[in-house]
C-alpha atoms as one frame of an Amber mdcrd trajectory, in Angstrom:
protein
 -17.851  12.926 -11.858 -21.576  13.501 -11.624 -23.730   9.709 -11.213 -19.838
   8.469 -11.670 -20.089   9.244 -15.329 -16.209  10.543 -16.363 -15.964  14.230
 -17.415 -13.875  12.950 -20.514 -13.739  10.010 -22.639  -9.535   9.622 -24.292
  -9.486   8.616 -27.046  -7.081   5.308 -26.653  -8.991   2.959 -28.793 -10.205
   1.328 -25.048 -13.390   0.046 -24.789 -15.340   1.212 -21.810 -14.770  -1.779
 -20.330 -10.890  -1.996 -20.656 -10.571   0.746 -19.618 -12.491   0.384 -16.231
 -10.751  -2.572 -15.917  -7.186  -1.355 -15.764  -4.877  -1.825 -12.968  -4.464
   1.585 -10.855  -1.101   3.020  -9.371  -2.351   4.753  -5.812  -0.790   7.064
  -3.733  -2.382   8.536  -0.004  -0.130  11.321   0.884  -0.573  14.485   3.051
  -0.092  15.894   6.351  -3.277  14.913   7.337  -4.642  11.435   9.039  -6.435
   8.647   7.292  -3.623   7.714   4.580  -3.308   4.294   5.639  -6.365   3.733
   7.206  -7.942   4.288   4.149  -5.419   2.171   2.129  -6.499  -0.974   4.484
 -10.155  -0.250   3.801  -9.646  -0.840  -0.192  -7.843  -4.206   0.840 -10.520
  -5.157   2.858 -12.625  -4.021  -0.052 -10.550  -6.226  -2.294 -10.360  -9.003
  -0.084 -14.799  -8.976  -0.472 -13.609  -9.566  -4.411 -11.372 -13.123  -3.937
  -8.101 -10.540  -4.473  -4.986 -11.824  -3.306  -3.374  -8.698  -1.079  -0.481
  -8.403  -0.388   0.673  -5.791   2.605   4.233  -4.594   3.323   4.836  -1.820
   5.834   8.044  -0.067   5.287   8.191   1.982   8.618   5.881   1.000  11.405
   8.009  -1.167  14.112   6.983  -4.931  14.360   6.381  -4.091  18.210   3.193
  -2.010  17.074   0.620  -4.719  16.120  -2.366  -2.143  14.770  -5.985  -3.487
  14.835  -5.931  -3.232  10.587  -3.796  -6.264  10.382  -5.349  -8.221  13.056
  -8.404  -7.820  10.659  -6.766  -8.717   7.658  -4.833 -11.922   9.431  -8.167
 -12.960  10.445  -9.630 -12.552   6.689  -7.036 -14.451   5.417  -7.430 -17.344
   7.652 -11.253 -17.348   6.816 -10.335 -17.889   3.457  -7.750 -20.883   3.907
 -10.374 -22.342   5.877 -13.551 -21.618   3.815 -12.139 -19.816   0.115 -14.273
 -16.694   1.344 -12.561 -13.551  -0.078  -8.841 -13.740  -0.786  -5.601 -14.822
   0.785  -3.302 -11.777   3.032  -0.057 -11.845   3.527   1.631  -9.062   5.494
   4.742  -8.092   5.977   6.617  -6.037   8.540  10.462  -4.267   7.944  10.662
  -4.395  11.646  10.535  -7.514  12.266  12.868  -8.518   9.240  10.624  -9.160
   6.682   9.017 -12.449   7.532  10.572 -14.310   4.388  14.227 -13.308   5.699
  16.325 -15.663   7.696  17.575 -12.681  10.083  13.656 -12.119  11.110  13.963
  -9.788  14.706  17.397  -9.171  14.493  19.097  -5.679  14.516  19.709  -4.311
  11.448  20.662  -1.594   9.341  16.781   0.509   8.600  17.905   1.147   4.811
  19.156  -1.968   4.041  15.907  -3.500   5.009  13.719  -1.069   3.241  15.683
  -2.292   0.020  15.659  -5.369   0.950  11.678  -5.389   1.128  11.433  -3.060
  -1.811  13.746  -5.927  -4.095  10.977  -8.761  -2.476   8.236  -6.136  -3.719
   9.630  -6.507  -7.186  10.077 -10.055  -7.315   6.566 -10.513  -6.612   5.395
  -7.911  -9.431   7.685  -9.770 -11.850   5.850 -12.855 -10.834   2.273 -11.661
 -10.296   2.054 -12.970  -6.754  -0.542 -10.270  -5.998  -3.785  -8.880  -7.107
  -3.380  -5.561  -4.191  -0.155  -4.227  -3.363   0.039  -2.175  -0.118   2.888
  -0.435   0.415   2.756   1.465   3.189   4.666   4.525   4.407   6.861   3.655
   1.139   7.428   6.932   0.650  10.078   7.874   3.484  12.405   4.817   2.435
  11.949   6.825  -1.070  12.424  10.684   0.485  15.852   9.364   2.262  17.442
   8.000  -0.639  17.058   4.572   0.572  15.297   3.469  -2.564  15.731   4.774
  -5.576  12.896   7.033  -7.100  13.259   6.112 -10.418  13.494   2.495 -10.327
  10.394   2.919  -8.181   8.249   4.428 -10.867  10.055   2.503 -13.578   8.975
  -0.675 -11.814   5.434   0.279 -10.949   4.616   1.451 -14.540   5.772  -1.506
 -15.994   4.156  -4.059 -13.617   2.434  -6.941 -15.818  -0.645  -8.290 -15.574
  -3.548  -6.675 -13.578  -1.423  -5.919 -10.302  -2.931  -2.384  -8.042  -0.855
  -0.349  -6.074  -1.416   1.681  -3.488   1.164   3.227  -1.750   1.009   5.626
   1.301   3.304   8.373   3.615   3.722  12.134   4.224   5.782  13.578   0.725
   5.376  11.724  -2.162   8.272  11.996  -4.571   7.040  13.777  -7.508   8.034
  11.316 -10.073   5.732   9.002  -8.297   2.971  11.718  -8.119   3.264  11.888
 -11.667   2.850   8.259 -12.594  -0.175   7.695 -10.256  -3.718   6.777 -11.719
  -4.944   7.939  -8.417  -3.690  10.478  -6.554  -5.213  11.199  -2.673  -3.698
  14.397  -0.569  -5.014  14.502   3.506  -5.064  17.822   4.644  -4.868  18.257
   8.433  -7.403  21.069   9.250  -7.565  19.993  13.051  -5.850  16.914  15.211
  -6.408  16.293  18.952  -2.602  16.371  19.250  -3.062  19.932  18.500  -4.812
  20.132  22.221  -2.265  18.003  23.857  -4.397  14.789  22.946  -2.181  11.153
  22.736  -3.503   8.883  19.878  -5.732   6.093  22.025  -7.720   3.132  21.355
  -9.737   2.017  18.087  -8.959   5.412  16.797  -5.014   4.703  16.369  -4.675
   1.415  16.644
C-alpha cells in the first residue's frame, strides 16, 4: 500500500468513502509479544476520536491491574468530567465481570468466559460500543468454552458501525477467515529466552 493508496479497488458499488468508513473485525494473534499492547493503543487511538470503548479481558486475573487500563480508567474519567475523547468501560472475567452480582467470587473459568461472551453480545445487539476489545478471546474459543461459530456468526452480523478487535495466541480459523484485519506477532527473540522475568513499564 504505497502513500496508503490500496493495491485494488472491488468492485462493490462502494464509494471510496463507504468503504473507508466500514466497521473492521481485528484479530492480534501470534507467538510473539505486542498483541494486546497494540490492541490498547488503537483504543487509546479511538478514545482521541469521542469513541465509546468498550474493554473485556477474557483471561488476565483481576489481581493483575496492568498500566493499559489504569490509562484508559483515567481517559474515561477525563471525559465524564470534561467530554474530552470517549467514555471506557472495562471489564475483567476475574473479578466476575463487574455487571454480575457474584463479582470476586469463585467460580467455574468457562462459565464466566460465556457468561462475558453472552454480555459481549448483548451490547452488539444494542450498539453500546463504538471499540470492542476483546482480549485473549481466543483461548475461551480454542477450549471449547465458546462456541466458534456463534462467534463469527455474531461478529459478522454486528449492526451499526461497531470495531472489533480481538487478541490471543491461536486464532480459530473461522475467525481468521472473517477478519478485515488480520495481525500475526512472530517471536524472533524474548528476554525470557535468557532467563529474563517480565518487569516494570515493559509488562505491566
Amino acid at each position: 500500500m504505497p502513500q496508503g493508496q490500496p493495491s485494488n479497488v472491488p468492485e462493490d458499488g462502494l464509494s471510496t468513502r463507504q468503504r473507508r468508513n466500514r466497521p473492521l473485525l481485528m484479530v492480534h494473534t501470534g507467538e510473539g509479544k505486542g498483541k494486546s499492547t497494540a490492541a490498547f493503543g488503537l483504543a487509546m487511538r479511538g478514545w482521541n476520536q469521542g469513541w465509546n470503548i468498550g474493554v473485556f479481558q477474557f483471561v488476565k486475573s483481576a489481581k493483575w491491574r496492568i498500566g493499559e487500563q489504569t490509562v484508559l480508567e483515567r481517559l474515561g474519567r477525563l471525559h465524564a468530567e470534561t467530554g474530552e475523547g470517549g467514555p471506557v468501560e472495562w471489564h475483567k472475567m476475574g473479578s466476575g465481570w463487574s455487571w454480575s452480582r457474584k463479582q470476586g467470587a469463585e467460580a467455574d473459568h468457562a462459565a464466566d468466559a460465556a457468561e462475558g461472551w453472552a454480555e459481549v453480545k448483548r451490547r452488539l445487539a444494542a450498539e453500546a460500543h463504538d471499540l470492542y476489545l476483546l482480549d485473549e478471546f481466543t483461548y475461551p474459543i480454542a477450549w471449547g468454552w465458546v462456541d466458534a461459530e456463534d462467534v463469527v456468526e455474531t461478529l459478522r452480523n454486528r449492526p451499526g458501525h461497531q470495531h472489533v478487535v480481538v487478541t490471543g495466541r491461536r486464532a480459530h480459523p473461522l475467525l481468521l477467515e472473517a477478519a478485515d484485519l488480520v495481525t500475526e506477532m512472530a517471536k524472533v527473540k524474548h528476554p525470557m529466552d535468557a532467563g529474563q522475568k517480565g518487569q516494570r513499564g515493559i509488562e505491566w
